[in-house]
N, C-alpha and C positions, 0 to 999 in steps of 0.2 A: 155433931160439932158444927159451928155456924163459919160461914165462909168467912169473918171478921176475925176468924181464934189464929191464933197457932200453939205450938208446944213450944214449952219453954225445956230447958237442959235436962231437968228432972220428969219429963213428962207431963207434966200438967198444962192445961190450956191458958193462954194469955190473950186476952183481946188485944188488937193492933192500932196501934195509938193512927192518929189522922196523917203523923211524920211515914212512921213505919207504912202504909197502905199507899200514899206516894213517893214511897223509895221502890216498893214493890212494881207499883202502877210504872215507874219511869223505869226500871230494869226491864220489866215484859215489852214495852214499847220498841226498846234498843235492841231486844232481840229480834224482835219484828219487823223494823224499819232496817234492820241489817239484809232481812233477806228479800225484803221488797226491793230493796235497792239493788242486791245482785239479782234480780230476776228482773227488771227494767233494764240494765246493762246488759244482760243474756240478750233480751228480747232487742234493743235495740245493734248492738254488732251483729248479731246471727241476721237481722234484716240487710246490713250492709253486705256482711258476706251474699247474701242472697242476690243482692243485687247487683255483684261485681260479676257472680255467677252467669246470669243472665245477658249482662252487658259484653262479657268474654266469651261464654261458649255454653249452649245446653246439653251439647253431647254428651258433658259428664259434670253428676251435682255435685262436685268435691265440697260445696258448702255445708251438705250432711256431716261430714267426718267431725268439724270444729263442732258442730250443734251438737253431734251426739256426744262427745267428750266430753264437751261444759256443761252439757245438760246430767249425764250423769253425775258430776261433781255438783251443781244445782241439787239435782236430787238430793245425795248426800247431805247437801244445807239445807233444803228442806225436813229432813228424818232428823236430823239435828235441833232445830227452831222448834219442831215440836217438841221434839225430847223435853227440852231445855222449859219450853213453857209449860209442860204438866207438870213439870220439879217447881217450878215459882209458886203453882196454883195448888200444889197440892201438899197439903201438910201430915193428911193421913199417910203419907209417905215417908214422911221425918220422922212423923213418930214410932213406926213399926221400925225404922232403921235406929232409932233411940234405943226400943225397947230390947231389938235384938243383941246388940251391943251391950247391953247393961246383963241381959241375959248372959253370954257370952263370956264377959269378965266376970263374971258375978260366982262363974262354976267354979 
């Protein structure tokens, strides 16, 4: 299958008109600029915090706690973002999810 196709309802491949390929193209962006954007944010207050840290007291990093919290929810949006973009990217996916389905009801 060529990266231009997808499946249509009944399983057959349909090439992507030039609309459909920048609906696609501007979906995958909006995913991606979502998380770029919360990881600019991460990176910029977790510097503040650091810095307030510094400014007040080194005897203890309390600026760790906030980073390690947002960063595992960071994380989280990152295992997501990709999720999300090999479902856009990938059609051999739709279509075994097609196929199984039709199987399925079909019994």
């Amino acid at each position: 299958m060529s990266e231009n196709n997808e499946v249509d309802q009944f399983g057959q491949e349909k090439k992507l008109s030039e609309q459909e390929l920048e609906q696609l193209a501007l979906q995958r962006l909006k995913i991606k600029r979502g998380f770029t954007t919360h990881l600019g944010v991460y990176l910029v207050v977790n510097a503040c915090f650091f810095g307030m840290n510094v400014l007040t007291s080194l005897r203890y990093p309390w600026f760790l706690w906030p980073a390690l919290g947002w960063g595992i929810g960071l994380g989280c949006h990152y295992v997501n973002t990709v999720s999300k973009l090999r479902m856009t990217g990938n059609k051999n996916a739709l279509k075994r999810e097609i196929d199984y389905l039709r199987n399925k009801l079909n019994e």
